[in-house]
C-alpha positions as CSV (number, residue, x, y, z in Angstrom):
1,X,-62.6,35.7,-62.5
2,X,-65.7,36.4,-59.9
3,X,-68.0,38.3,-61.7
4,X,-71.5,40.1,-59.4
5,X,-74.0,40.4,-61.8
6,X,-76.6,43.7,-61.3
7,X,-79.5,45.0,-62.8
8,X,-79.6,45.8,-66.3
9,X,-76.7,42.7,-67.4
10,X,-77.6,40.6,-69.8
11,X,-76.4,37.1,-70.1
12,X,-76.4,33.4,-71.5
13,X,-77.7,30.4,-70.2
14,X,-76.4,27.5,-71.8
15,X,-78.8,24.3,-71.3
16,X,-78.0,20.4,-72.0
17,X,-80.9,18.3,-72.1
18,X,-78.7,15.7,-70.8
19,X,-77.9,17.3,-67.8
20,X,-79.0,16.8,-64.4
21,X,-79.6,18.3,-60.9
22,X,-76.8,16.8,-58.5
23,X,-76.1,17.7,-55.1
24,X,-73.4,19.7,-55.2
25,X,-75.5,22.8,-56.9
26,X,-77.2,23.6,-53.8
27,X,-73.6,24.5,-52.7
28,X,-73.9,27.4,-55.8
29,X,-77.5,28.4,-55.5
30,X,-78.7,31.4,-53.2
31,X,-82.6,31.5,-53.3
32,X,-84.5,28.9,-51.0
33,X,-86.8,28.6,-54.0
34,X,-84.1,27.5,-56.4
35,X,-82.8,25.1,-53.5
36,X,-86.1,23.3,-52.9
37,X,-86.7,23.0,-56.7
38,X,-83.5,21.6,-56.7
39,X,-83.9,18.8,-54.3
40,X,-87.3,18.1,-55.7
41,X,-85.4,17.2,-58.7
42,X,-83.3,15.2,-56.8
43,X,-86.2,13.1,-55.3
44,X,-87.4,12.7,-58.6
45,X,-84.5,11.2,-60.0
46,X,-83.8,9.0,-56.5
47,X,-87.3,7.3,-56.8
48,X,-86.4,6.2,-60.8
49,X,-83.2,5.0,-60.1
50,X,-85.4,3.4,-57.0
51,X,-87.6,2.1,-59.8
52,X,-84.3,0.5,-61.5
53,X,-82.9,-1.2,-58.5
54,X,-86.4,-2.8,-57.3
55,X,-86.6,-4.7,-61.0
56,X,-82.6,-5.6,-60.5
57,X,-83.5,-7.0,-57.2
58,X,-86.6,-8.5,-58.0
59,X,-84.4,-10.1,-60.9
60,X,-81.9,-11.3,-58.5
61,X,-84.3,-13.4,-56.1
62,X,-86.0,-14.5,-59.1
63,X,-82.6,-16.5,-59.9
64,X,-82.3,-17.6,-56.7
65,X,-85.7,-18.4,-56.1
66,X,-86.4,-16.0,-53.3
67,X,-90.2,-14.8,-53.6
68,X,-89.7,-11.1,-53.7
69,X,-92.9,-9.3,-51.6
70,X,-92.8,-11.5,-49.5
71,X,-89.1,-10.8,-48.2
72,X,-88.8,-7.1,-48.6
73,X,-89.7,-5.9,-45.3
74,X,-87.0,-8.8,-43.5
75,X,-84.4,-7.3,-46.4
76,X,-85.1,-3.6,-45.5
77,X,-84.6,-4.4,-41.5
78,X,-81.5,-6.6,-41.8
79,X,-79.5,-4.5,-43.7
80,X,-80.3,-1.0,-42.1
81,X,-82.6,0.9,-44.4
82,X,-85.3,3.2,-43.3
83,X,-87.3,2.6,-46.2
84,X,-88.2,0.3,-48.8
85,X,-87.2,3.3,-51.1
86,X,-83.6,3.1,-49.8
87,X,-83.4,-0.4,-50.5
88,X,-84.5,-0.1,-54.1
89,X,-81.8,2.5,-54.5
90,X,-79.3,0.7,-53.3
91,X,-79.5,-1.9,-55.8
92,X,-79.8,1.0,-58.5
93,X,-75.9,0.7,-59.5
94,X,-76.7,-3.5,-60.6
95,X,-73.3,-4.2,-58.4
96,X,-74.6,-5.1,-55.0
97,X,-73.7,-8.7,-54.5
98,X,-76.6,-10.8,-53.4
99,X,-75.2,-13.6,-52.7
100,X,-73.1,-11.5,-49.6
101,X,-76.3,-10.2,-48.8
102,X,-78.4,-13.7,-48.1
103,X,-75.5,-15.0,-45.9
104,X,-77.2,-14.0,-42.7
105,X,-80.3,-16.0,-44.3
106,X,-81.5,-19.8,-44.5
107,X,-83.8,-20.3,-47.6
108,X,-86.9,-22.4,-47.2
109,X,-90.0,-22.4,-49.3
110,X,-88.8,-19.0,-50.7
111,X,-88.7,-17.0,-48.0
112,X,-85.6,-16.3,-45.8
113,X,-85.4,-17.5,-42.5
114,X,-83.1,-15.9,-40.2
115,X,-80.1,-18.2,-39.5
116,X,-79.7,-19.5,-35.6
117,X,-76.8,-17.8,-33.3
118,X,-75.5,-21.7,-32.6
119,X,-75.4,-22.5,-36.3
120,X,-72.4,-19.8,-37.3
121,X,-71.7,-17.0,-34.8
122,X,-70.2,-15.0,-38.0
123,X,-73.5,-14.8,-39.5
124,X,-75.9,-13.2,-36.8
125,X,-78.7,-10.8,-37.7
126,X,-77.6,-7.7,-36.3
127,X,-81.2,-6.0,-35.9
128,X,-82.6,-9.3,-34.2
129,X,-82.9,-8.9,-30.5
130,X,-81.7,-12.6,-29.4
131,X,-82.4,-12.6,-25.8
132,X,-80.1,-15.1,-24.0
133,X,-81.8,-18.2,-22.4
134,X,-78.3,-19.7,-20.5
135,X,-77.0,-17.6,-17.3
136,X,-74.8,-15.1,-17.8
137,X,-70.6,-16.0,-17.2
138,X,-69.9,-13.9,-13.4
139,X,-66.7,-13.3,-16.0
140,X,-68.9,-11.5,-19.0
141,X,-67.7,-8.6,-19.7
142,X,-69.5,-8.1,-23.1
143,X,-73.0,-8.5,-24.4
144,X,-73.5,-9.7,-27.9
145,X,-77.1,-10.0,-29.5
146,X,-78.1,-10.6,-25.8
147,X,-75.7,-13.2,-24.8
148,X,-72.4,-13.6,-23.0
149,X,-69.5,-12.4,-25.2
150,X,-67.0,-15.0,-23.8
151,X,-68.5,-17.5,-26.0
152,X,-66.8,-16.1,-28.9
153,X,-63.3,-14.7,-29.6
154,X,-63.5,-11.2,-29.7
155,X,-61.3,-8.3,-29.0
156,X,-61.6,-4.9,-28.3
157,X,-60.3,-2.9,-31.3
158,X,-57.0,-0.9,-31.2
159,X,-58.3,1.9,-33.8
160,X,-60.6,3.2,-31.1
161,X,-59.9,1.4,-27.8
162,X,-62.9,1.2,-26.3
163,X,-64.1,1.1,-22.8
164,X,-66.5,0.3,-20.2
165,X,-69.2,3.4,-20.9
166,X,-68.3,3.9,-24.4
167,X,-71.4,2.8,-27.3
168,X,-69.9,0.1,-28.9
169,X,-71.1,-2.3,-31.9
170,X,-69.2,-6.2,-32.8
171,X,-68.0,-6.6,-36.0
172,X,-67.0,-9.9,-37.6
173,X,-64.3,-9.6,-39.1
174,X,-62.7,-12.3,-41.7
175,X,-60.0,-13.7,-40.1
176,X,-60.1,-12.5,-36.3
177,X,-63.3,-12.6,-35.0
178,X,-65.3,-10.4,-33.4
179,X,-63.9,-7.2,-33.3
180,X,-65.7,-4.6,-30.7
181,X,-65.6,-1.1,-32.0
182,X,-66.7,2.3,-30.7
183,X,-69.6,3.7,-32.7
184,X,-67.7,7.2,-32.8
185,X,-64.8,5.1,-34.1
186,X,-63.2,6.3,-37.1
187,X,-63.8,3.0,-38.9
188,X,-67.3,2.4,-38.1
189,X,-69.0,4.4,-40.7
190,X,-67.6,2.3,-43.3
191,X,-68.2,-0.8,-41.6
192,X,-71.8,-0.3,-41.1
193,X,-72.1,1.6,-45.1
194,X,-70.7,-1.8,-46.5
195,X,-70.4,-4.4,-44.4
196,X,-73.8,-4.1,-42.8
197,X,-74.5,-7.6,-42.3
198,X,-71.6,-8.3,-40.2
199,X,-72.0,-5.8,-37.5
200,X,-73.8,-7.2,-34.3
201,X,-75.3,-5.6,-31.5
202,X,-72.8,-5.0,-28.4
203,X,-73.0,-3.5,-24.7
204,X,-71.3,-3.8,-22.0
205,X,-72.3,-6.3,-19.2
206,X,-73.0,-3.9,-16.0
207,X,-71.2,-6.5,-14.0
208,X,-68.0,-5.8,-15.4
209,X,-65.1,-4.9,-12.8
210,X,-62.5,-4.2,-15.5
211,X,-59.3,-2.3,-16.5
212,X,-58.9,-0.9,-20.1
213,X,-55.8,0.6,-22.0
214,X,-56.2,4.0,-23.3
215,X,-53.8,6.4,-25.5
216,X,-54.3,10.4,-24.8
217,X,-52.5,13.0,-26.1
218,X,-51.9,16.2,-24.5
219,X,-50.8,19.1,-26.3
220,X,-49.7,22.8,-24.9
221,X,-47.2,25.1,-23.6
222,X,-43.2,24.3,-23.4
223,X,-42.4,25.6,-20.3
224,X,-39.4,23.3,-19.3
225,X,-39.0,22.0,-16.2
226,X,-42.1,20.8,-14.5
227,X,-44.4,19.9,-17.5
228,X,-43.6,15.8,-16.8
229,X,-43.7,16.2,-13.6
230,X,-47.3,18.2,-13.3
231,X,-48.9,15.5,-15.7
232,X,-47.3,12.5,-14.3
233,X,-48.2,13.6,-10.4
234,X,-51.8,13.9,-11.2
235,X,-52.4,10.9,-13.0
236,X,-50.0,8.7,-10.4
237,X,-50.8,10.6,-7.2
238,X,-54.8,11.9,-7.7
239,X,-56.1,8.8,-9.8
240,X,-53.6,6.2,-8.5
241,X,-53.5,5.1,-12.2
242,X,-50.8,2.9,-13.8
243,X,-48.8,4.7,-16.8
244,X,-47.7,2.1,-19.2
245,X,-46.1,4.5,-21.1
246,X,-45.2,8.2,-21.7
247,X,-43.3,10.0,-24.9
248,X,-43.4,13.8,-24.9
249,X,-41.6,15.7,-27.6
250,X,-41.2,19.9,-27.6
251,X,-41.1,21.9,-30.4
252,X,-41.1,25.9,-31.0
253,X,-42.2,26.4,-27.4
254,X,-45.1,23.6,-27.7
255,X,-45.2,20.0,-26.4
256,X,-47.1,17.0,-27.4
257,X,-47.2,13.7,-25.3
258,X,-48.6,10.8,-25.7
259,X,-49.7,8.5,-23.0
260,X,-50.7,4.8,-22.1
261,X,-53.2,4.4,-19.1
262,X,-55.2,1.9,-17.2
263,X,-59.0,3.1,-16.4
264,X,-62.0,1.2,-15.6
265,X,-64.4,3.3,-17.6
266,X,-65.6,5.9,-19.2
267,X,-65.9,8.4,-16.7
268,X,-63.2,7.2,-14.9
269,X,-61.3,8.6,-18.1
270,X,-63.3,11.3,-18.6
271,X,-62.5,13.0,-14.9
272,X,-59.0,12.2,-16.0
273,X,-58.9,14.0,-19.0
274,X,-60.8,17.2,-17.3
275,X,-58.4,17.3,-14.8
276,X,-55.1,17.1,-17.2
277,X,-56.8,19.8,-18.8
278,X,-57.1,21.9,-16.2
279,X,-53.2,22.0,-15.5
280,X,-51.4,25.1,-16.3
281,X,-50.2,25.1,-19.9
282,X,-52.4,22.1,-20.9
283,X,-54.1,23.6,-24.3
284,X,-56.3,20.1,-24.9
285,X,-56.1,17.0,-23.7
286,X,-58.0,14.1,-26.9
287,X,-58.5,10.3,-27.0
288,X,-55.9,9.0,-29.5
289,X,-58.5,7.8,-32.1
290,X,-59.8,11.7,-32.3
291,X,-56.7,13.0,-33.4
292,X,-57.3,12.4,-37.1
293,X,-61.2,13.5,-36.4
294,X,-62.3,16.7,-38.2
């Protein structure tokens, strides 16, 4: 039972020396005063367990005989951390497997040296701008860490489907190479939180003269007779785009279809989803891998 306290109540705090400040009490809290004590606390305890994980990592290049000052900043800027603060952190929990972590990495003298592209495409720095020294393939279609993707087997992924326009990342996967994802992509949040040292920078070659497969869904109004017709006219007749496929399926006086298209690029795509949602009972018109999106 919700209970307002007022003036003049008295009550009981109950304290535990034990316990701790976590995020989810500035969810409870009202006062900005109690908030920013709150996350002061928080900082506190993030730069000891900070304290923690710098000794655990010192300890781990120690074994592996990896002088430790003198590798911290290439350690902070390979694996994505805005500070050496964050880094310390991370290795807080003692479970972060170095071993994973040096594979982007030759060893020499102590230090770590950043392993060559030609030496193992699956282990490229991904923060290390590798500008490309060959001519480009007329056929590149990709960029990856500066160079023509056609040298490696990639593919665009099917979770997000990218295309030409989209911000898009590689990711090496374990079994099929490079995979190229959309940053907005569903996936890519966890990709780059723990496998960091697999994802390689990607862009699109401003050359490219391409088609791409895309999945929309359009949802709105039942009306009968005439939805198909309305959606398929545009797309065919206005855009001269080829429908791979189309399943629509009604239900309580609303629709929802899902589509297969050929575009060339972002925008392309974009006027085409304006325009679909401009038709008369179209309600919203999304990009299959936004469906599941808050």
């Amino acid at each position: 039972m919700n209970y307002t306290l007022e003036s003049g109540d008295q009550i009981q705090i109950i304290t535990n020396k034990n316990q701790k400040p976590n995020e989810d009490w500035l969810k409870i809290v009202k006062t900005g005063k109690a908030k920013s004590k709150i996350r002061s606390s928080l900082k506190d305890e993030i730069k000891i367990q900070a304290e923690y994980g710098k000794e655990v990592l010192e300890r781990k290049l120690k074994n592996s005989k990896i002088l430790f000052e003198d590798n911290l900043d290439i350690l902070q800027t390979t694996l994505g951390f805005k500070s050496r603060l964050d880094l310390f952190y991370s290795f807080s929990n003692d479970k972060v497997d170095l071993s994973d972590i040096l594979k982007p990495f030759n060893i020499e003298n102590g230090k770590l040296i950043i392993k060559p592209i030609q030496e193992d495409s699956t282990k490229i720095n991904p923060q290390t701008e590798v500008k490309s020294i060959k001519p480009l393939d007329p056929n590149t279609k990709i960029l990856i860490n500066g160079e023509s993707g056609e040298q490696y087997q990639y593919t665009l992924a099917s979770c997000c489907n990218p295309v030409k326009g989209d911000d898009i990342f590689a990711y090496v996967s374990t079994n099929s190479g490079l995979k190229i994802h959309r940053y907005n992509c569903n996936n890519a949040e966890d990709l780059m939180a723990n496998f960091g040292y697999r994802v390689l920078k990607a862009e699109w070659a401003s050359s490219i003269e391409s088609n791409f497969t895309v999945t929309l869904y359009i949802f709105g109004i039942d009306e009968g007779v005439g939805v198909i017709e309305r959606i398929t006219k545009l797309i065919s007749s206005r855009f001269g785009v080829n429908i791979k496929s189309f399943n629509i399926e009604g239900n309580e006086g609303t629709f929802e279809a899902r589509i297969s298209l050929v575009v060339s690029n972002k925008e392309h795509l974009n006027s085409i989803i304006k325009s679909l949602s401009e038709l008369p009972g179209i309600s919203h018109v999304k990009r299959a891998d936004q469906i599941n999106q808050n």
